[in-house]
C-alpha positions in Angstrom: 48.1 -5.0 -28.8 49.8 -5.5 -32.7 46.3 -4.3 -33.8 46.2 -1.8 -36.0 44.3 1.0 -35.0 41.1 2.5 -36.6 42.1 5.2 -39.3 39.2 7.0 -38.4 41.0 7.9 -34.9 43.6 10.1 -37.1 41.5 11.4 -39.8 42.1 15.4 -40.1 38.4 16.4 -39.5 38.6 14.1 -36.3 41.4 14.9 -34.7 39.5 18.5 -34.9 36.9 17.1 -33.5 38.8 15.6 -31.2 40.6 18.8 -29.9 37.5 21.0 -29.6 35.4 19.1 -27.7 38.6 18.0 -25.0 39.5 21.7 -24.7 35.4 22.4 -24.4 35.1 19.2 -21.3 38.3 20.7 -19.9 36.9 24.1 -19.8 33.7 23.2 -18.1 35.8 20.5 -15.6 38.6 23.4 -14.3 35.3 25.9 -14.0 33.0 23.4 -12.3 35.0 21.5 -9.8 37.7 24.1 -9.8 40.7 21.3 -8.9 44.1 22.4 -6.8 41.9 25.1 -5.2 42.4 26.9 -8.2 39.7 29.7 -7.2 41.4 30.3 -4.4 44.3 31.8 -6.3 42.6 34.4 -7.3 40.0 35.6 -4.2 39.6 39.3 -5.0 38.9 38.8 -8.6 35.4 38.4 -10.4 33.8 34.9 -11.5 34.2 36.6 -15.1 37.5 37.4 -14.7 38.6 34.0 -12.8 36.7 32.4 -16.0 39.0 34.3 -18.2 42.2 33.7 -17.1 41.6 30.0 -16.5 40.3 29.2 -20.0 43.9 31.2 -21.0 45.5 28.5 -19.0 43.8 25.5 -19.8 43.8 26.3 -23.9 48.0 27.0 -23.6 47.6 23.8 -21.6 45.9 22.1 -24.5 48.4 22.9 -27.2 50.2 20.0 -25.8 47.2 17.8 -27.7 47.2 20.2 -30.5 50.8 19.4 -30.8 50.8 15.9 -30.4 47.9 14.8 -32.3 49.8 17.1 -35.7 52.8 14.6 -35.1 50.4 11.6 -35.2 48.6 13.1 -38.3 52.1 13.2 -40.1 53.4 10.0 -38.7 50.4 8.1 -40.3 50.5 9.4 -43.2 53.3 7.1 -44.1 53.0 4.6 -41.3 50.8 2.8 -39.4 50.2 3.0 -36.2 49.7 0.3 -33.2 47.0 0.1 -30.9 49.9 -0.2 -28.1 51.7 2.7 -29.7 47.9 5.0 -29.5 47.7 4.1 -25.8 51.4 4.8 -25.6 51.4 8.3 -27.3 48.1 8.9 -25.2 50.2 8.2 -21.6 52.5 10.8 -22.9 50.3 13.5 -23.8 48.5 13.1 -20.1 51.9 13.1 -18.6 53.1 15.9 -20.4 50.2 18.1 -19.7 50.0 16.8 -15.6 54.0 18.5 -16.2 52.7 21.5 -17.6 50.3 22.2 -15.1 52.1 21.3 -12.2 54.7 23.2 -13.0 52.7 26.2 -13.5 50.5 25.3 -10.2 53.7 25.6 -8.3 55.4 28.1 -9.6 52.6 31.1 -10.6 50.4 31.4 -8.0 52.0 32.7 -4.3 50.0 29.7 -2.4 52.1 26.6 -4.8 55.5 27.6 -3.4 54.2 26.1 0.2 52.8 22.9 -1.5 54.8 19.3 -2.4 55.8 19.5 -6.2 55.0 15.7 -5.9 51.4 16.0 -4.4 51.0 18.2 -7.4 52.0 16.5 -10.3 49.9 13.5 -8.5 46.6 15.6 -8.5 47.4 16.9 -11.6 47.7 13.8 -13.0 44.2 12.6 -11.9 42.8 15.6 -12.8 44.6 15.5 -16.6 43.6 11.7 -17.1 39.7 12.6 -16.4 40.2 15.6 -18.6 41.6 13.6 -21.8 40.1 10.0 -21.3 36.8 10.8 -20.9 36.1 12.9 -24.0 38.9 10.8 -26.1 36.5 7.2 -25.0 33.6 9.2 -25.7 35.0 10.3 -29.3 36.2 6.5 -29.6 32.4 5.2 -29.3 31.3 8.4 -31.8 34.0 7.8 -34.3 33.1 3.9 -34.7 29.5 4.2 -34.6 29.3 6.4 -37.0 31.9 4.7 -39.1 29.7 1.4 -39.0 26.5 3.7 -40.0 28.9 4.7 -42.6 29.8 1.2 -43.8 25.8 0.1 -43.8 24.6 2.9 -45.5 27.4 2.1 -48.3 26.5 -1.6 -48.6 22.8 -0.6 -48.9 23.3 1.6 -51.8 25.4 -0.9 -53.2 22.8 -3.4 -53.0 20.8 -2.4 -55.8 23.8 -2.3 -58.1 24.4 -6.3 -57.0 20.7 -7.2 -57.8 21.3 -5.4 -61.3 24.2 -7.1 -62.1 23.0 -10.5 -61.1 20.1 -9.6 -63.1 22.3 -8.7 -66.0 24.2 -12.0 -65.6 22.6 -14.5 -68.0 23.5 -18.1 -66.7 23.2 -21.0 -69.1 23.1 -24.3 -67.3 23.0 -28.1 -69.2 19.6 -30.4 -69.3 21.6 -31.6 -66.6 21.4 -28.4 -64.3 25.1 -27.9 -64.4 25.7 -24.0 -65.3 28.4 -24.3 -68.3 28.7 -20.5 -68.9 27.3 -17.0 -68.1 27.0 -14.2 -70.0 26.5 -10.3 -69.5 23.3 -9.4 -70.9 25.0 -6.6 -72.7 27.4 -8.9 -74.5 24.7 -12.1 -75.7 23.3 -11.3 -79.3 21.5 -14.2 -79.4 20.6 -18.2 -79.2 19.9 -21.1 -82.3 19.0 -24.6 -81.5 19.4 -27.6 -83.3 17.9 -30.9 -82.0 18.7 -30.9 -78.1 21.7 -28.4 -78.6 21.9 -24.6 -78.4 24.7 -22.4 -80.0 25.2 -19.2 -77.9 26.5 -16.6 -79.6 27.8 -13.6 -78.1 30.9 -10.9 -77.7 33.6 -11.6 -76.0 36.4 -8.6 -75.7 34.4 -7.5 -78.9 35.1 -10.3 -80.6 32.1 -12.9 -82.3 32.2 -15.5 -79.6 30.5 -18.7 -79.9 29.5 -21.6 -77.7 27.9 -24.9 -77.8 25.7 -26.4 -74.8 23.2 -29.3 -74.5 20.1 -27.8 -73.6 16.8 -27.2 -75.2 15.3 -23.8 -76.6 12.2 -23.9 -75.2 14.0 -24.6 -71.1 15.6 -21.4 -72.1 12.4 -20.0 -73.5 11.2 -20.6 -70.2 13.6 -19.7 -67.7 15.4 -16.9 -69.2 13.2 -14.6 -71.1 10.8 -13.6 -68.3 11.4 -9.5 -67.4 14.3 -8.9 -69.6 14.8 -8.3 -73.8 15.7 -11.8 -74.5 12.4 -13.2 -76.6 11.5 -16.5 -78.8 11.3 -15.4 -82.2 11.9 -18.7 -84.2 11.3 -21.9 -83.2 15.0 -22.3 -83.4 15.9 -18.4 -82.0 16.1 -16.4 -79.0 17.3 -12.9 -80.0 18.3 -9.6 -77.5 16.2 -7.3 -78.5 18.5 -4.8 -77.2 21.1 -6.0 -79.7 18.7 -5.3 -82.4 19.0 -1.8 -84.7 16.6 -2.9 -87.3 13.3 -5.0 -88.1 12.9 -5.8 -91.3 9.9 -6.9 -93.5 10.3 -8.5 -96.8 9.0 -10.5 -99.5 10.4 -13.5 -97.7 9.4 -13.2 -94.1 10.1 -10.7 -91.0 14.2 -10.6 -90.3 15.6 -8.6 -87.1 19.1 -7.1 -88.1 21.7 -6.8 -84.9 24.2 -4.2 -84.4 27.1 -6.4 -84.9 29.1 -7.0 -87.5 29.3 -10.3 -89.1 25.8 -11.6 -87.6 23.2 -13.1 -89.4 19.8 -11.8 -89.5 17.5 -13.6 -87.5 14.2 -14.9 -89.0 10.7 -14.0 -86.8 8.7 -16.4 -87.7 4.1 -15.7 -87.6 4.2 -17.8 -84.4 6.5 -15.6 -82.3 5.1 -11.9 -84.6 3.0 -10.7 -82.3 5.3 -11.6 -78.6 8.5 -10.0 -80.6 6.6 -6.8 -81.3 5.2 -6.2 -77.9 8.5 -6.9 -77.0 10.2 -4.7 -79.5 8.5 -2.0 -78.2 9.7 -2.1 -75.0 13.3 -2.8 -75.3 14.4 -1.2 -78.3 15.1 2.5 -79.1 
């Protein structure tokens, strides 16, 4: 009962919702089954007319909800609210509507003076709790449902973002399998191996970052440059492409130039040309 309730049950557009479609049941309900005898009020007057008057009746009736439910929409607004407390303020707003009809059931038409203010409030009390209930345990199953398709269609949009960031995510593990460090895609410039050891170099908080891990080029080569701009250039490099703003041919071999300060340029080598230029292609501008 100390659960919180479901915001969506006092959200603005629901607590519309919420009013219009009990003051629409309650119509149809006082019309169709016509409870206290209510027809019989008014003999000499039309369907139309009896249609009329008790819609009048049963919409001043309902500003008892209208009222209420604006005092919960304030009240939640800076607190929260119980599901015992709902249920609670519910009771109320059926007992104060049973009051509101009871007393007009005895005191308006000629045929309530002769009838038991008691009996009254009692069938108006049945007859309020059917009118409320229902379309508020109907709105209930609407509300979360639809909150739930809400929540799915969210997390399936979101999904694709995941997959491209775990795609982004480059993870560097040891020749022992242990991971040692990721990096965003975005922020690795690029990789140079001596013996069984690789350098990583990349930005971190736009600073020239640099980190040492035992591991061979070629795993890399293998397991990280498949479907994204990361390529073998060098025996002893793995460059971003996307990192790269120039390529450069000169008297002493091919050199790719990154876009950050302070790097050196990285030697392509014959081997790697021809894979870094279909490569290049692709992932540069």
């Amino acid at each position: 009962m100390n659960t919180k309730i479901p915001a969506y049950l006092y959200e603005k557009s629901n607590i519309v919702r919420l009013i219009l479609l009990t003051a629409t049941f309650a119509l149809l309900f006082i019309n169709i089954f016509q409870p206290f005898g209510s027809r019989g009020w008014y003999p000499h007057i039309s369907d139309f007319k009896y249609f009329f008057f008790s819609s009048l009746i049963i919409l001043t009736g309902m500003l008892v909800v209208v009222v209420s439910r604006l005092i919960m929409l304030a009240y939640t607004k800076k607190n929260d609210l119980y599901l015992w407390q709902y249920l609670l303020w519910i009771l109320v707003e059926i007992v104060a509507m049973s009051l509101f009809y009871t007393l007009f059931s005895k005191y308006i038409p000629k045929e309530g003076l002769n009838r038991d203010i008691l009996d009254i409030f009692r069938q108006s009390t049945i007859n309020t709790s059917w009118v409320l209930l229902l379309p508020y345990a109907i709105l209930w199953l609407y509300f979360s449902w639809r909150d739930k398709n809400n929540l799915l269609e969210k997390l399936a949009k979101s999904e694709p973002n995941v997959e491209l960031a775990k795609k982004n995510l480059v993870a560097f593990p040891d020749e022992k399998g242990e991971l040692k460090i990721s990096i965003m895609l975005e922020n690795l410039l690029y990789v140079d191996s001596a013996d069984n050891y690789a350098t990583i170099h990349y930005l971190n908080k736009s600073k020239l970052s640099h980190y040492l891990i035992r591991n061979s080029l070629k795993w890399m080569e293998e397991n990280l440059t498949k479907d994204s701009p990361l390529v073998r250039c060098h025996r002893s490099y793995i460059v971003n492409l996307d990192k790269v703003k120039v390529l450069r041919k000169t008297k002493e071999g091919i050199f790719l130039e990154l876009d950050t300060d302070n790097t050196s340029d990285i030697p392509v080598s014959k081997t790697y040309y021809e894979r870094v230029m279909n490569k290049f292609s692709k992932y540069t501008v």
